[in-house]
C-alpha positions in Angstrom: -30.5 30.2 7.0 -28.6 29.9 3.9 -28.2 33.4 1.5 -28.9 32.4 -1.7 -25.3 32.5 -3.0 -24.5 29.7 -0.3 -24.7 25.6 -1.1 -27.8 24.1 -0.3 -28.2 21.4 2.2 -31.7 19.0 1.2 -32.4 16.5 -0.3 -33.2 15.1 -3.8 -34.7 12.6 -5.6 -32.3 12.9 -8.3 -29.6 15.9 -9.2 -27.1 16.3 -11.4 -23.6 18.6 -11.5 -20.9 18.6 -13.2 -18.7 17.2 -10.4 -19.9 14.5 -7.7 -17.5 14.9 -4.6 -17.6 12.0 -2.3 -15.9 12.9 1.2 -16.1 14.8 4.1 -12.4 16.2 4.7 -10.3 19.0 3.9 -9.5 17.7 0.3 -12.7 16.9 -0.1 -14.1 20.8 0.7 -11.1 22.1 -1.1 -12.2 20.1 -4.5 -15.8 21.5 -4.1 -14.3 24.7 -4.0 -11.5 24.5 -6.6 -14.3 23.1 -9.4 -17.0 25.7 -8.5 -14.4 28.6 -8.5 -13.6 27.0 -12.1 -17.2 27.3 -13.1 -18.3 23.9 -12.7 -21.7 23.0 -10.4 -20.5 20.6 -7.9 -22.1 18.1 -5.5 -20.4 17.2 -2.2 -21.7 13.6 -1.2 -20.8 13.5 2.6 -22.3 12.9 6.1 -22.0 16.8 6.5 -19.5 17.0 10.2 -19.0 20.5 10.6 -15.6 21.8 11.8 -15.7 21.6 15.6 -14.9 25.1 17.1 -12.2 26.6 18.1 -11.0 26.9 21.2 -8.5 29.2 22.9 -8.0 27.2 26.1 -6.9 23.7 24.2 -5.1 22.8 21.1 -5.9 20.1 18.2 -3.4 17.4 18.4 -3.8 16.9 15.0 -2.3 19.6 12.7 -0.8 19.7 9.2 2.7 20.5 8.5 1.4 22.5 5.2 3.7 23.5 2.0 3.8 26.2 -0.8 1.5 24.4 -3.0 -1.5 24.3 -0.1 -0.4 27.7 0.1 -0.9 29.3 -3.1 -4.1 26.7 -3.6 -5.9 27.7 0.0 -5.0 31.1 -0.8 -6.6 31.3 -4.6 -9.6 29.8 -3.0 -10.1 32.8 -0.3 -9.5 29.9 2.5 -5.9 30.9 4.0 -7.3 34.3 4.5 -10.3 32.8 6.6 -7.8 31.1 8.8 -7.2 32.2 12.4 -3.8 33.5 11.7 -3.1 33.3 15.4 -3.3 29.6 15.6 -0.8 29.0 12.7 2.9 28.8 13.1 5.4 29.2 10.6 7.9 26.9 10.3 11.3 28.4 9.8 13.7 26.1 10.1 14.0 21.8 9.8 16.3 19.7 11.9 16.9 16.3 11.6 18.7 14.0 14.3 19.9 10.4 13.7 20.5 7.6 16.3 23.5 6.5 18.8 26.3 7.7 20.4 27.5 9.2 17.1 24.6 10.8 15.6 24.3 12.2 12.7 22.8 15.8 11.5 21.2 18.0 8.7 19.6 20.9 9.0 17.1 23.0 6.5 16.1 26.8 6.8 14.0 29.3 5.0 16.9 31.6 4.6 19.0 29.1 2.8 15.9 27.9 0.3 15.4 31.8 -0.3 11.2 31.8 1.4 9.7 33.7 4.0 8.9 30.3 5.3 9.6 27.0 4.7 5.8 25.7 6.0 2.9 26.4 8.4 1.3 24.1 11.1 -2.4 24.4 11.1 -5.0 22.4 13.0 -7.2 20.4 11.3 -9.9 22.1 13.1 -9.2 25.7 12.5 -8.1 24.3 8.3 -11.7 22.6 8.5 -13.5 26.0 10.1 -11.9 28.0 7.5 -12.8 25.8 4.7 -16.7 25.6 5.8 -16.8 29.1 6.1 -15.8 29.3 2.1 -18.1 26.7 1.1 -20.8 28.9 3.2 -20.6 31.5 0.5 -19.6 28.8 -3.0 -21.5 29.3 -5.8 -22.7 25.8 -7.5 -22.5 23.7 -4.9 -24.6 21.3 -3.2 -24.0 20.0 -0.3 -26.2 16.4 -0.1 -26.5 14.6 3.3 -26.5 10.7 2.3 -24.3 7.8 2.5 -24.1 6.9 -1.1 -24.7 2.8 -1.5 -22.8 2.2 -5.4 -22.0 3.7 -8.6 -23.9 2.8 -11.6 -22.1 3.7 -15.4 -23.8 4.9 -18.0 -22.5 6.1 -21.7 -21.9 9.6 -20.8 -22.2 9.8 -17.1 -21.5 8.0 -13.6 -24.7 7.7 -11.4 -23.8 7.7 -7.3 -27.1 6.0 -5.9 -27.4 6.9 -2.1 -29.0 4.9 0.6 -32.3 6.9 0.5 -32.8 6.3 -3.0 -32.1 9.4 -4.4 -29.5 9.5 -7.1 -26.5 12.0 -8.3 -26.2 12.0 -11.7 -22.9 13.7 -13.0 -19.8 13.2 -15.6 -16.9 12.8 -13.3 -17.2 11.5 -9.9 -14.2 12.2 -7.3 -13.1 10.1 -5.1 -11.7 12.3 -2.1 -13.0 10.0 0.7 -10.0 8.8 2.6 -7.6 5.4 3.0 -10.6 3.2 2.9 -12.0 5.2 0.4 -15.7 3.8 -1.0 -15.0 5.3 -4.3 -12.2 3.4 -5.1 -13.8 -0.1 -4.1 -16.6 0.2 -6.6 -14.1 0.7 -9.3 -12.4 -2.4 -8.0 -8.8 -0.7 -8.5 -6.3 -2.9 -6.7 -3.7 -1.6 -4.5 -0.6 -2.6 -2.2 -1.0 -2.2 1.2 1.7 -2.7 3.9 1.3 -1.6 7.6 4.4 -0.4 9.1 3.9 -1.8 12.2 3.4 1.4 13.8 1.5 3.9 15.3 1.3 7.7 15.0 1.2 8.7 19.0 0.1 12.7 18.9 -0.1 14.9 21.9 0.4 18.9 22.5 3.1 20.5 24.9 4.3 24.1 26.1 7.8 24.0 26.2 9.9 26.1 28.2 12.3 27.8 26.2 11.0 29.8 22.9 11.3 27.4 19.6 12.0 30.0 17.0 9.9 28.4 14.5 12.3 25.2 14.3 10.4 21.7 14.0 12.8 19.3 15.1 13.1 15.6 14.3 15.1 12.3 15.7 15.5 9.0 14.3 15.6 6.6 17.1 16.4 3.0 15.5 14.7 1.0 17.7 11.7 3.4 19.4 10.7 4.7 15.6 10.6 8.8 14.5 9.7 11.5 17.0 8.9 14.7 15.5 8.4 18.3 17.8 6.3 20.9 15.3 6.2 24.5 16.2 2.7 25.9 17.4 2.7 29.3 18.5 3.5 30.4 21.0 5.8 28.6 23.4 4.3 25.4 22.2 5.0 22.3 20.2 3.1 19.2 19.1 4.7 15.4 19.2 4.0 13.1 16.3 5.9 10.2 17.4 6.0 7.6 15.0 6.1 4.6 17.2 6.6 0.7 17.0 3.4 -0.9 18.3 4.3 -2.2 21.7 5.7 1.2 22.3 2.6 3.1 21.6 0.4 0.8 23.5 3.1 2.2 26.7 3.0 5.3 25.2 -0.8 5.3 25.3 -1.2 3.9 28.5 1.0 6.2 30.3 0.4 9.6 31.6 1.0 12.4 29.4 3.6 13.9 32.3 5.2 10.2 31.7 5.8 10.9 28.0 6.9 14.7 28.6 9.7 13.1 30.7 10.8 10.4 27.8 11.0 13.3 25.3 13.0 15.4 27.7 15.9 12.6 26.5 15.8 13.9 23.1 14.7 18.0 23.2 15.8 19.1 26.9 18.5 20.8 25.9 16.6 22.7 23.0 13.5 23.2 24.2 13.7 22.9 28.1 10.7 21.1 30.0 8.0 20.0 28.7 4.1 20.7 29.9 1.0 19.2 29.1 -1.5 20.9 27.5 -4.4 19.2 28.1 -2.9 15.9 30.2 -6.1 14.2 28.5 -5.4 14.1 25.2 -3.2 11.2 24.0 -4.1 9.8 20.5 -3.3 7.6 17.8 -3.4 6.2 14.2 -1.9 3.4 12.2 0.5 3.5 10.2 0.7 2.3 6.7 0.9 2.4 3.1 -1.3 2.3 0.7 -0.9 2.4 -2.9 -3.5 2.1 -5.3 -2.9 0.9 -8.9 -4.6 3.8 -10.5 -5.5 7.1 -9.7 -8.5 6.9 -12.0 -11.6 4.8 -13.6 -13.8 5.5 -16.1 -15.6 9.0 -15.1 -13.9 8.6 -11.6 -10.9 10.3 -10.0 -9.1 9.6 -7.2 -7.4 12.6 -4.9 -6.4 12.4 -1.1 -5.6 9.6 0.8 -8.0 8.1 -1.3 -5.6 8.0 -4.3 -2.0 7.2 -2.1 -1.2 6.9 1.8 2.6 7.3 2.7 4.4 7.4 5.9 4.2 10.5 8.0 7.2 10.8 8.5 7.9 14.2 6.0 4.2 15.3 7.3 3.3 15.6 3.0 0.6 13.5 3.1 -2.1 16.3 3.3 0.2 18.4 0.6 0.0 15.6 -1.9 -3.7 15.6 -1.7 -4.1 19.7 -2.4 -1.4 18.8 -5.4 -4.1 16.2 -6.4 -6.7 19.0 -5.9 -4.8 21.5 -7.9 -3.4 19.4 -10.9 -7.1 17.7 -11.6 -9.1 21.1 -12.1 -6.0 22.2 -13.9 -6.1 19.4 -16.5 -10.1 19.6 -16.6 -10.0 23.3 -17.5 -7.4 22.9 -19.6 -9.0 19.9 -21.7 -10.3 20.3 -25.6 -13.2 21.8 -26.5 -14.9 18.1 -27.8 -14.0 16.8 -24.5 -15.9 16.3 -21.9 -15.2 16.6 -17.9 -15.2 13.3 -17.6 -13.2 12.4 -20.5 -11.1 9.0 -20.3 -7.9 11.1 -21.8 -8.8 14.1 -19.9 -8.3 11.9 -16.8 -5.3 9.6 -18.0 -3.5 13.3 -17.8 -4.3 13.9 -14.5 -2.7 10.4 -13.7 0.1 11.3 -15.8 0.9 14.4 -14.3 1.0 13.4 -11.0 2.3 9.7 -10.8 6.0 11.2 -10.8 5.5 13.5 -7.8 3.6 10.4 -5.8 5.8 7.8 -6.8 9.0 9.7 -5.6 7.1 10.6 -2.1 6.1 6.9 -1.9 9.5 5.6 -2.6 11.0 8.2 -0.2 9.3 7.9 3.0 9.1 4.2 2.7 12.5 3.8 2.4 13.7 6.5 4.9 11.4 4.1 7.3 12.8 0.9 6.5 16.2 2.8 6.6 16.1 4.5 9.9 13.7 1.5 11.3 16.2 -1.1 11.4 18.3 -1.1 14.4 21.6 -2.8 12.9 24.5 -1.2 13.7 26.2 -1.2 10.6 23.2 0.5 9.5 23.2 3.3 11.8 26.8 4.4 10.9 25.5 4.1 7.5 22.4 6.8 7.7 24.2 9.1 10.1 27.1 9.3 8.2 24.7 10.4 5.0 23.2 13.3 6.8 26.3 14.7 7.9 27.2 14.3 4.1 24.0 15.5 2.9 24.2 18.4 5.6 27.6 19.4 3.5 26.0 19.4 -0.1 24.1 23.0 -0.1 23.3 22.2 -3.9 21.3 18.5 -3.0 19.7 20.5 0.4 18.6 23.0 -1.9 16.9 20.6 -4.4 15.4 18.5 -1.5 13.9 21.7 -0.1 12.7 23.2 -3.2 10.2 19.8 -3.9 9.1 20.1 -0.5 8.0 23.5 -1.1 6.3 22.1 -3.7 8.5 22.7 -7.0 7.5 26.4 -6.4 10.8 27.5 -7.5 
């Protein structure tokens, strides 16, 4: 039963907050709880999935590569603390691999970008346990169980109708509801989409010899990006970034079959590889998406709702908590005479954070047109420019610092 200080789960005929949150994901729970630590009441519009639990026997196969900025964010909101600290793996060092018989190299470490750490790998399960547990004890916030059906506009407010009838009434709606977000369809922004052709293939291995906290990474030309993330533990998990037809082989062959493929590339690092759980194979598409606009009137966009970029740099979840963290900043920070859901309130937020989206965008989708094409001439090319880059400590220290998160 819920304590009083805990969000409500019930249903209205009609309510109204300060902040409508439509989603049911991590950004979406870390927005409910970054508003109603700012003092705002909140409603968080979702189909309510609580965190599956935990188990020590088997590992989530997906898991978030997770910078400074999450850090500090989770951390302010009493959610990092809540964590199981035994499932989350610092990552202490970054090595990148390119292709061919004269590969190239560059290497990144926390000692030489000054941090304890340069990231953490957390499941999304254990990232979504900790989070509900916060939301367990938020103050002002409502937690509605609905599917909402449109948005209707009024003169000072945006009104989420839901399937049941019932109605959220509130000043700013956020739209933190994923790729194919809802929210962003009823404000008809357009956006550029482009799949990649590929498919994200994730699994979990022990590894033989220790991994020191290293995530390693190789650019394969032709078979796409495979990436090995610490767990603890002797333990990694695979994110390989694969063409279609070779994640349909991927996905079709045993899991002791693909342990044997990425014994080609991390056998001499890592030693052999073991299954987990032999079962669990997955997927996901690959694409971008890139809206036109990160807000509407009385609407704003955070997530994957507001950009999708390749996973290649594992940022994706770290530009949404950016999002999360510049959107409350720029509400609390608004004029007196302005409202939450001010239309130059909001134009800020999108101000603030198109620079940091556009260079992620522009980044990983080159980097996967760059290392996707298996020309020759090209592969000389992008091998030769990490051994340069590898060379230039002042760049490497630049690069690093924004994927801390500009925290330096």
């Amino acid at each position: 039963m819920n304590s009083p200080s805990s969000p409500t789960m019930r249903r209205f005929m009609h309510s109204h907050s300060d902040v409508c949150i439509v989603g049911d994901g991590a950004i979406a729970k870390t927005t409910a709880l970054a508003f109603a630590q700012a003092g705002q009441s909140v409603t968080l519009l979702s189909p309510v999935k609580p965190a599956a639990p935990l188990d020590d026997a088997s590992w989530d196969v997906r898991v978030f590569a997770l910078n400074h900025t999450a850090h500090q964010l989770l951390s302010s909101l009493k959610v990092w603390g809540a964590l199981d600290a035994a499932r989350v793996a610092p990552v202490d060092a970054m090595l990148v691999n390119g292709d061919g018989a004269q590969a190239g190299a560059l290497g990144f470490d926390a000692y030489g970008a000054h941090v304890g750490t340069l990231a953490w790998i957390i499941e999304d399960r254990n990232l979504g346990q900790a989070l509900d547990a916060a939301l367990r004890f938020a103050q002002n916030v409502n937690l509605v169980q609905g599917h909402a059906t449109r948005i209707e506009w009024t003169a000072d407010a945006a009104i989420v109708h839901l399937d049941g009838g019932d109605t959220v009434t509130s000043p700013l709606v956020v739209g933190a509801d994923g790729a194919q977000s809802w929210v962003r369809g009823q404000c008809d922004i357009g956006l550029d989409y482009r799949p990649y052709g590929q498919r994200g293939v994730v699994s979990n291995f022990a590894c033989e010899k220790p991994h020191h906290g290293a995530a390693h990474q190789w650019f394969t030309g032709a078979d796409g990006i495979v990436a090995l993330l610490p767990l603890p533990g002797n333990r990694v998990s695979l994110v390989w970034s694969a063409p279609d037809a070779l994640a349909d082989t991927l996905q079709a062959e045993s899991a002791e079959q693909l342990a044997a493929r990425l014994a080609v590339f991390c056998q001499d690092k890592l030693g052999t590889l073991t299954p987990l759980q032999p079962e669990l194979i997955r997927a996901f598409p690959l694409r971008l998406i890139r809206p036109h606009a990160m807000v509407a009137p009385r609407v704003a966009l955070v997530g994957d709702a507001a950009h999708v970029v390749h996973p290649m740099a594992g940022h994706g979840m770290n530009l949404g908590f950016a999002d999360v963290a510049q959107l409350v900043k720029t509400i609390n920070e608004r004029e007196a005479h302005r409202g939450i859901g001010d239309e130059r309130v909001l134009a800020r937020y999108a101000r603030a954070r198109k620079e940091d989206v556009t260079l992620m965008l522009m980044a990983t989708d080159g980097l996967a047109r760059l290392f996707g094409a298996d020309l020759e001439p090209l592969r000389v090319v992008r091998n030769l420019g990490l051994n340069l880059l590898d060379k230039l400590p002042a760049l490497k220290r630049k690069m690093i610092s924004h994927a801390l998160g500009n925290q330096r």
